[in-house]
N, C-alpha and C positions, 0 to 999 in steps of 0.2 A: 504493500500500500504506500507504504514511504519511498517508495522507488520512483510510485508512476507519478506520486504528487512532485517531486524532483525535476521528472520529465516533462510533466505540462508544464512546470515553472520556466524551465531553460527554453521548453522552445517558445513560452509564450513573450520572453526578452528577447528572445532573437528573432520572431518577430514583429517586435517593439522597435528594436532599434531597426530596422529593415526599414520599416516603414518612415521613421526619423530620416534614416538618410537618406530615402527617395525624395520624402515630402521638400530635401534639400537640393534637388534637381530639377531646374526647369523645362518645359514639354516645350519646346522648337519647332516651327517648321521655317525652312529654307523658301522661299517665295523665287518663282524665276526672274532674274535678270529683267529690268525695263532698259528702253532705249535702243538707236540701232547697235548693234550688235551680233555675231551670228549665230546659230545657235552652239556649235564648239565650244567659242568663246564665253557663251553661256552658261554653259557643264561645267567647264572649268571650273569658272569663279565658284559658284554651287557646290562644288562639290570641295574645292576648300574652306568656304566658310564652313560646309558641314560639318570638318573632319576638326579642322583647328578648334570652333565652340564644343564639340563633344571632347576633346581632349584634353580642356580643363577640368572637366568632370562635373561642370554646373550646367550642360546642357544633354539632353536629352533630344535627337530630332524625332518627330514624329508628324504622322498626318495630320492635315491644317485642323479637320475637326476634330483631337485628340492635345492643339494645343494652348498653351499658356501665350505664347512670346509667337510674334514673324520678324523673321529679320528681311529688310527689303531694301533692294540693290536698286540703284538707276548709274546709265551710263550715259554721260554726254561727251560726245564727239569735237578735239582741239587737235586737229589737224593731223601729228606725227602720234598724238596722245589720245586717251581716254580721260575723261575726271569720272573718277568714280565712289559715290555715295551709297556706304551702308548704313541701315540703322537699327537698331530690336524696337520692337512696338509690343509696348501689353495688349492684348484682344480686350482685356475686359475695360479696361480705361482709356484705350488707344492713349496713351502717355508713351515718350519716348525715353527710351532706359539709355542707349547710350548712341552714339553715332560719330564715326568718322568716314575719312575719305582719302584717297590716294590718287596721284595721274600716272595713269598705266600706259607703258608703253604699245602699241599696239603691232610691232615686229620686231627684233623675230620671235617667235611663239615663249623661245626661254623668258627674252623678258618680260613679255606678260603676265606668263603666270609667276616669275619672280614678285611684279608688282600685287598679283592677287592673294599673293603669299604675304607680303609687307601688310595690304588691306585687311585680311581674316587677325593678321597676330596683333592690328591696332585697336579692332573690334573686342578680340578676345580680351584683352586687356582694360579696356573701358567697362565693357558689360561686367569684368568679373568684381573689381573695386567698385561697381557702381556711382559711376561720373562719366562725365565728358569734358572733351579734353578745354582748358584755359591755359591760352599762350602767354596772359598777363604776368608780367614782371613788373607791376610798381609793388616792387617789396618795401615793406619797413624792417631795417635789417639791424632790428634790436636784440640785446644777447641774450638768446634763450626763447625769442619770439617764433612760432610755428610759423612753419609756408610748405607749403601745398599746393601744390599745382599739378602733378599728375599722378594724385592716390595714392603718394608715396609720402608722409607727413616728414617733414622734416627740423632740424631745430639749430637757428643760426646760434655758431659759436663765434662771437666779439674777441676780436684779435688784438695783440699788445703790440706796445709801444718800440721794445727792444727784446734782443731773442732772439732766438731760429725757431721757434715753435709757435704754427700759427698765426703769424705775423700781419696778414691779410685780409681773415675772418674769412670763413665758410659756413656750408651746411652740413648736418652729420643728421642721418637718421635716427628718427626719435627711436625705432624700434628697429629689430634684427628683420630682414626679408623670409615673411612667413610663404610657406607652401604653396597659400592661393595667387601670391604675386608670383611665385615663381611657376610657376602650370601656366599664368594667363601669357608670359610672354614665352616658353620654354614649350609644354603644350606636353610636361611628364612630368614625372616627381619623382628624385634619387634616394629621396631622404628612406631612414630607417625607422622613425618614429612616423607615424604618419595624420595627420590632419591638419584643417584649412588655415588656424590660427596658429598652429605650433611654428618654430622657425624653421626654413629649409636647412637640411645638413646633409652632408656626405657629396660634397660636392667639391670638386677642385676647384684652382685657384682657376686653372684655364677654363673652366664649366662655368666659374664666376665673371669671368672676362667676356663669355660669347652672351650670357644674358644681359651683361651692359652694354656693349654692342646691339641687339635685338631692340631692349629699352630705349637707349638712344635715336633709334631709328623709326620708336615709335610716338616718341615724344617730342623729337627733335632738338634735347639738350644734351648736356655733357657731364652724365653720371658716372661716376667711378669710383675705386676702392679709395678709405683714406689711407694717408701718408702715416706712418708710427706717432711720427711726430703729432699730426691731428688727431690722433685715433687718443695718446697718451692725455692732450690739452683738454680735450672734449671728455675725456671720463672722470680726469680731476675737477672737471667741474668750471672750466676755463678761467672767468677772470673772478668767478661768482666763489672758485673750492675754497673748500676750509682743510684741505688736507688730509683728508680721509685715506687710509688703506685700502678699502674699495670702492667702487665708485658709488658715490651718495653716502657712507657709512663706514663705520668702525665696525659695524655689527653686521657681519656677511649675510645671516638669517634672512633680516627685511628688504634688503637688494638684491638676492642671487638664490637661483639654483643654482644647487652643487652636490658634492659627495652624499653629505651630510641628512638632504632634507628633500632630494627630488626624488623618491621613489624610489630609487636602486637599493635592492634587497640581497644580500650574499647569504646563500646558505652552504655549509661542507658538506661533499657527498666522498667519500670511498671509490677509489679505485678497486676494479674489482679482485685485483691481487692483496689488497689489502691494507699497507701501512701510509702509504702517501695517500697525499688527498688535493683533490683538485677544486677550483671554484667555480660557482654556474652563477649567473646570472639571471634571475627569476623576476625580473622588472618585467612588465606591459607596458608601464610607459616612463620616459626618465626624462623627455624633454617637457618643456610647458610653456602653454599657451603666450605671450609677447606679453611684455605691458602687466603681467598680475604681481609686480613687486616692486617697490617703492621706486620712486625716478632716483639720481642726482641731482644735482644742484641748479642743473639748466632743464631737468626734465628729459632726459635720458635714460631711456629701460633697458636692463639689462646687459649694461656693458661689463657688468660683474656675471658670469657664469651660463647659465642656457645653453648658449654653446660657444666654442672658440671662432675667433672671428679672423677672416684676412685681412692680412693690410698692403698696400700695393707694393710696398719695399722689400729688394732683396734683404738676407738676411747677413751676409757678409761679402767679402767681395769676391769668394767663389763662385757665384751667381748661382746657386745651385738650390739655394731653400728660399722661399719666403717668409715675411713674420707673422704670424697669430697670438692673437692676445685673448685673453681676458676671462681664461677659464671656463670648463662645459660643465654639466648636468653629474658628470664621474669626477668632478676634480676636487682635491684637498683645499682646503682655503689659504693655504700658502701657494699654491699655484693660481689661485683668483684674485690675489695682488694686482692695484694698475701696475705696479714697476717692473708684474714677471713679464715674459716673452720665451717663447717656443717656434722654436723654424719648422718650417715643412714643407716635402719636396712640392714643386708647386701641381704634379700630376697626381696627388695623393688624395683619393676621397675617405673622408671614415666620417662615422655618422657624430660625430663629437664637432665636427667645421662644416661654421655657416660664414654671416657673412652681414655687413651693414652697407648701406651707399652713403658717397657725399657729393656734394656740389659747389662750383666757386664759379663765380663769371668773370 
């Protein structure tokens, strides 16, 4: 009796949570191409928008009367080019979720569908942060003040007077690049722990380089890894620290996953000859959600622990490692120090390295 009450309980969570994470997918349909156009070049586009929104994992295509969302394409005709506008439309509000546009080449056939490859990864990336894109630059570029401009929150760090650290002021993201930023421009997900908020990891330094590359070409700015030197000014807390040992705190608890307190459970099990013993790893989950633990001092999450983060600089002048900072989800709290530092090869993925953006104009 105790067995079968077990088994209706298990399946009836499993499908519990089924139904949660459908209810978290949108139902799609694809609408054909408007404008002249032929019908080839019609398929095409089609069939990459399909491919790229179902491969962030938030859409679903299905027949137009089975769906939530249409996404609708129009093509107008600029002589060697196409301009071409997509947009997702809700059925039930006709409201516009998000919308961009590309000028496609229209020969030879590569470039085209290169350009309808650029159009699906602009779209994917809007509909999944939910926005559309703002080219505005009248920033107020106070230290610590948010800017946001393409879904990516960022937080200007006020630069000094004298020094080689930071000397110019930048932006440094508020938060580590979660899983659904990186699927909306990447259109996969490497990481080992896996959902929409957690932060992406297990990704190389060069895996990190083609999504700023991709991002760049979808935003049309100039995102990239920080420099040690910003990575180090921005987690002190820039002109605002008080000198903390980790970022925002003396007390690694309130700012950081780490060893200590994310979940990672060690139990000893026997080798089966008997006197050594080896260790398993029994965690389900050891990274966590962006943002759930106290800022610093400009309002920066997580530059203590989560996961180790790249930084654009080699590590010595063998050129052969890059730097990572700032401690993951398995580290001691001596290695979550802002002053430690750890190289690694820069083709190295392990589910412990993610990764933050910054920006300087």
């Amino acid at each position: 009796m105790k067995k079968r009450f077990y088994f209706f309980a298990i399946s009836f969570f499993i499908l519990f949570l089924f139904s949660v994470l459908q209810a978290q997918t949108k139902k799609i349909t694809i609408l054909e191409p408007f404008g002249t156009v032929s019908p080839i070049r019609k398929a095409i586009v089609s069939a990459i928008l399909s491919e790229t929104l179902t491969n962030t994992g938030s859409f679903e295509v299905v027949a137009r009367t089975d769906a939530e969302l249409i996404c609708i394409t129009q093509f107008t005709n600029e002589e060697d080019y196409f301009f071409v506008e997509s947009r997702l439309v809700e059925l039930e509000s006709e409201k516009t979720v998000a919308t961009t546009n590309q000028r496609i080449a229209i020969v030879p056939i590569t470039e085209f569908e290169k350009g309808c490859i650029q159009l699906a990864v602009k779209l994917a990336w809007w509909s999944t942060i939910g926005a559309s894109p703002n080219k505005s630059d009248m920033i107020s570029r106070r230290n610590g003040e948010i800017y946001n401009p393409d879904g990516l929150e960022l937080i200007y760090v006020e630069g000094i007077d004298s020094g080689v650290m930071a000397n110019n002021g930048f932006f440094i993201g508020k938060f580590e690049i979660t899983q659904a930023q990186w699927k909306a421009i990447m259109g996969n997900n490497l990481s080992n722990f896996t959902g929409d908020s957690l932060p992406v990891e297990n990704v190389s330094w060069y895996d990190v380089k083609e999504f700023l590359r991709r991002l760049n070409a979808v935003t049309g700015r100039n995102y990239r890894l920080p420099t040690e030197a910003e990575w180090n000014f921005a987690a002190n807390g820039g002109t605002l620290g008080k000198g903390y040992v980790y970022s925002g705190s003396d007390n690694i608890d309130i700012v950081a996953w780490y060893k200590e307190n994310s979940g990672k459970r060690i139990t000893k099990r026997k080798y089966a000859q008997g006197k050594r013993y080896k260790y398993d790893d029994l965690s389900d989950q050891c990274t966590h959600s962006v943002g759930a633990k106290q800022p610093n001092e400009l309002g920066i999450y997580d530059m203590t622990g989560n996961v180790w983060e790249w930084c654009e600089d080699w590590c010595n002048r063998s050129h052969q490692h890059r730097i990572v900072k700032g401690g993951g989800w398995d580290s001691n709290a001596k290695s979550c120090r802002i002053s430690n530092r750890i190289c690694s090869a820069p083709g190295n993925r392990d589910r412990h390295l993610g990764f933050r953006v910054a920006l300087s104009f």
